[in-house]
C-alpha positions as CSV (number, residue, x, y, z in Angstrom):
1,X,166.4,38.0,219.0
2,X,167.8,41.2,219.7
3,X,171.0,42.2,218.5
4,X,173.9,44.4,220.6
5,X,174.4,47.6,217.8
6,X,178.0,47.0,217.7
7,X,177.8,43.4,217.0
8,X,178.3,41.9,213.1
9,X,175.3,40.8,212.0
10,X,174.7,36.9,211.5
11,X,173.7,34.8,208.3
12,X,170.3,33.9,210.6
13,X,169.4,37.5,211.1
14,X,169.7,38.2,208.2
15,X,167.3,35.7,206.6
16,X,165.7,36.7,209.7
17,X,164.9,40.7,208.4
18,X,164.2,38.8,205.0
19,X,161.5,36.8,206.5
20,X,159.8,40.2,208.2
21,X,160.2,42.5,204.9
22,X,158.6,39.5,203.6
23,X,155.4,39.7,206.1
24,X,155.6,44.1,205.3
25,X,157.7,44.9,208.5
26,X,159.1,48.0,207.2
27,X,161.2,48.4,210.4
28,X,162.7,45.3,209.2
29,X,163.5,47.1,206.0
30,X,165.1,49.6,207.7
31,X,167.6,47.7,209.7
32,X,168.5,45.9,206.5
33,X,168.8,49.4,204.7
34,X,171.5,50.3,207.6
35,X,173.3,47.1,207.3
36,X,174.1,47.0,204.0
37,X,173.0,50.2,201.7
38,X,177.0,51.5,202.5
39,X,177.9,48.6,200.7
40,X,175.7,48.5,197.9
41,X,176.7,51.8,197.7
42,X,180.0,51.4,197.9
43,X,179.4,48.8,194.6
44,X,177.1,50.7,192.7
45,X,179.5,53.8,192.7
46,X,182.4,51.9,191.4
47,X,180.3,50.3,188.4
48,X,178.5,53.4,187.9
49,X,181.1,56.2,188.3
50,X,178.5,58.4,189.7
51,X,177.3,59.0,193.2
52,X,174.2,60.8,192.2
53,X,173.0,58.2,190.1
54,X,174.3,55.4,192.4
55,X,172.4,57.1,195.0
56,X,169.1,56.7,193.3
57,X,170.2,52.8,191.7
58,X,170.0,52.4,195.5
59,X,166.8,53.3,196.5
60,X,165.5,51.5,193.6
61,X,167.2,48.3,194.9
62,X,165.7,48.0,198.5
63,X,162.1,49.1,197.2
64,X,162.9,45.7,194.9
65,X,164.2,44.1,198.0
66,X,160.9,45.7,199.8
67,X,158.6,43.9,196.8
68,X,160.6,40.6,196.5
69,X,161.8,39.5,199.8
70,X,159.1,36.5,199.6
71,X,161.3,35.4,196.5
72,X,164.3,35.2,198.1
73,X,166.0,32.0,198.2
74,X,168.3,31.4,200.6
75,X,169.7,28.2,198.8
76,X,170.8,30.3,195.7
77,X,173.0,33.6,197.6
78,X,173.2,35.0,201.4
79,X,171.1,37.6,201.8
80,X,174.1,40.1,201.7
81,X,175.1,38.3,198.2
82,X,171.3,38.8,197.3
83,X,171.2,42.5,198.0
84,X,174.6,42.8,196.0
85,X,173.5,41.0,192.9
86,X,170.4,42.8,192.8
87,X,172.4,46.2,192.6
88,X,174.9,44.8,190.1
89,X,171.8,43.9,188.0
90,X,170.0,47.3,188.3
91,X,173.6,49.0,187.6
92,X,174.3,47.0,184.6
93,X,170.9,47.7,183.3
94,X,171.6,51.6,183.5
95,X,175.0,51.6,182.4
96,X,172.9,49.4,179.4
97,X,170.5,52.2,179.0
98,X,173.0,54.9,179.0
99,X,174.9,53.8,176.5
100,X,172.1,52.8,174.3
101,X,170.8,56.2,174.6
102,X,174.4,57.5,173.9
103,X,174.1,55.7,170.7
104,X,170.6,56.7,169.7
105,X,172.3,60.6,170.3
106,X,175.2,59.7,168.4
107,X,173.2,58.3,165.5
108,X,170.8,61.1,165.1
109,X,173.9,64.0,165.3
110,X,175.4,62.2,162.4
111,X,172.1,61.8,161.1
112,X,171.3,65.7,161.4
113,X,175.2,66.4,159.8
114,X,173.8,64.2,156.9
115,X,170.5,66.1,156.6
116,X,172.9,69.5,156.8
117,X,174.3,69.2,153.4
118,X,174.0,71.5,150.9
119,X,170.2,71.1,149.0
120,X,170.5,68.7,146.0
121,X,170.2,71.5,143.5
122,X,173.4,73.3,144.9
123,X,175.0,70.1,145.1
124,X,174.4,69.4,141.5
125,X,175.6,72.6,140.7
126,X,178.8,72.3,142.5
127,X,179.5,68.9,141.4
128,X,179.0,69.9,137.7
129,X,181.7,72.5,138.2
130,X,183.8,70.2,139.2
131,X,183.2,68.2,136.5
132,X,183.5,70.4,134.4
133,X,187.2,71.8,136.3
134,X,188.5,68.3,135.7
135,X,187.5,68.2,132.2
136,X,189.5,71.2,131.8
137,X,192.4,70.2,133.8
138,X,192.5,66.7,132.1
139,X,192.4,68.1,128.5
140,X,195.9,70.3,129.6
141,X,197.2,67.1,130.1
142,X,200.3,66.3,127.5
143,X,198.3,63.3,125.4
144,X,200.2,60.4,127.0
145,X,199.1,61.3,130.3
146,X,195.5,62.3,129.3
147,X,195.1,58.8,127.9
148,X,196.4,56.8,131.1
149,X,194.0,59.2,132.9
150,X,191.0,58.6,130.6
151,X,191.5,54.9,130.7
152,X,191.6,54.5,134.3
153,X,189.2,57.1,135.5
154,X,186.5,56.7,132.4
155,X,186.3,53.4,131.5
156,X,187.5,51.6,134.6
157,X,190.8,49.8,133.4
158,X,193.6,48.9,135.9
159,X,197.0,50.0,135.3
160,X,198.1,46.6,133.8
161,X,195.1,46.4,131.5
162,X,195.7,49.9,130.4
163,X,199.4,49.1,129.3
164,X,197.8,46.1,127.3
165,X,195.2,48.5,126.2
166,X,198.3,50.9,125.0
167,X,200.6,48.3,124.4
168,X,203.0,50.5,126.6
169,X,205.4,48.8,129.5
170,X,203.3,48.4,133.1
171,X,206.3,51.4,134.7
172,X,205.8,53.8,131.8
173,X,202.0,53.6,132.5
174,X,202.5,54.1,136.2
175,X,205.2,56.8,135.7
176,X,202.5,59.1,133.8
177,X,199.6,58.1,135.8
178,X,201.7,59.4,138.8
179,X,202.8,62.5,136.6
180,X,199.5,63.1,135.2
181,X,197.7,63.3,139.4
182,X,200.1,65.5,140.5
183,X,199.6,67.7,137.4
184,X,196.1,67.7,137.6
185,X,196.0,68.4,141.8
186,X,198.4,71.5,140.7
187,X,196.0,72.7,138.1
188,X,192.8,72.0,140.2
189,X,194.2,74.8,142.8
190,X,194.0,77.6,140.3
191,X,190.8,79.9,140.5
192,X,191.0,80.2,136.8
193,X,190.4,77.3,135.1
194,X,186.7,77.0,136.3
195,X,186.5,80.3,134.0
196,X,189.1,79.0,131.0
C-alpha cells in the first residue's frame, strides 16, 4: 500500500519492507535505509563517539539487515527495535575490539620498555657496583647501627627479632635502624665512595 512521504510510517509497513528485503527487493531496502539509518545513526554515534566509524557500523548493519531479514521475528522486537539492537550489537562488538586491541598495544609497549633495559652483562655490572657502594656505605656505619642494618637487610630478621637477637629494647633498635637509612641515603649520594 502506498504511503503519503510525509506520513509516519506504521508497525505493518514496516514488517511489510521486512517481508520484501526478505524476498531480495532491494528498493525495499532502501526505503527502510531512509526510515531509520538517522536513527541508528543517531545511536551508533553516541555509543561510539565517532561519526566516521559510526558511519561505516552503519552500513555494516543494513547489509546484516539485507542478509537476515528472513530471520526476523516479529514476536521478539518491532522492526525499528530490530534495526536498533542490531546496531547496539555491532557497536558493542567494536568498542570490544577496540579496546582489546588497545590492550594488546599497551601490553607489547610495556613489553618493548621491558626488552629496552640495559643487556644483562651491564646490568650485572651496575648492580655489582652497587653492591659493592653499599658495602662501603654500610661498613662507615658506627657498629650499633651496622649491626641493626646487617640483621635486617642480610639475614632477614624483623625489627623485634633483631632486639631479641641483640638483647636491646624494640625503640633503641628502631631509633638506629632509622639513623642508620638516612646515613647510608646521605653517603650513597657521594661520587666517591664507589672509588674509596
Amino acid at each position: 500500500m502506498p504511503q503519503d512521504s510525509l506520513s509516519l510510517p506504521t508497525p505493518d509497513s514496516d514488517h511489510e519492507l521486512l517481508r520484501e528485503i526478505a524476498d531480495g527487493s532491494s528498493e525495499a531496502l532502501g526505503l527502510f535505509y531512509d526510515r531509520y539509518a538517522a536513527l541508528a545513526l543517531g545511536l551508533l554515534c553516541r555509543m561510539l563517539g565517532n561519526r566516521n566509524e559510526a558511519e561505516e557500523i552503519l552500513q555494516e548493519v543494513f547489509l546484516q539487515v539485507w542478509r537476515d531479514a528472513r530471520r526476523y521475528d516479529p514476536k521478539r522486537a518491532s522492526p525499528r527495535g530490530w534495526l536498533l539492537l542490531l546496531a547496539r550489537s555491532r557497536a558493542l562488538d567494536r568498542y570490544r575490539c577496540t579496546l582489546a586491541r588497545r590492550h594488546r598495544e599497551d601490553a607489547s609497549a610495556r613489553s618493548e620498555a621491558t626488552r629496552a633495559v640495559a643487556p644483562l652483562g651491564t646490568r650485572r655490572l651496575e648492580h655489582g657496583e652497587s653492591r659493592l657502594r653499599i658495602g662501603r656505605a654500610i661498613g662507615r656505619l658506627p657498629p650499633e647501627q651496622r649491626k641493626v642494618i646487617e640483621l635486617a637487610f642480610w639475614e632477614g630478621l624483623t625489627q623485634t627479632q633483631i632486639a631479641e637477637a641483640l638483647g636491646a629494647p624494640l625503640g633503641t633498635v628502631k631509633s638506629r635502624a632509622l639513623l642508620a637509612m638516612k646515613k647510608l641515603r646521605e653517603m650513597l649520594r657521594e661520587p666517591e665512595l664507589l672509588e674509596a
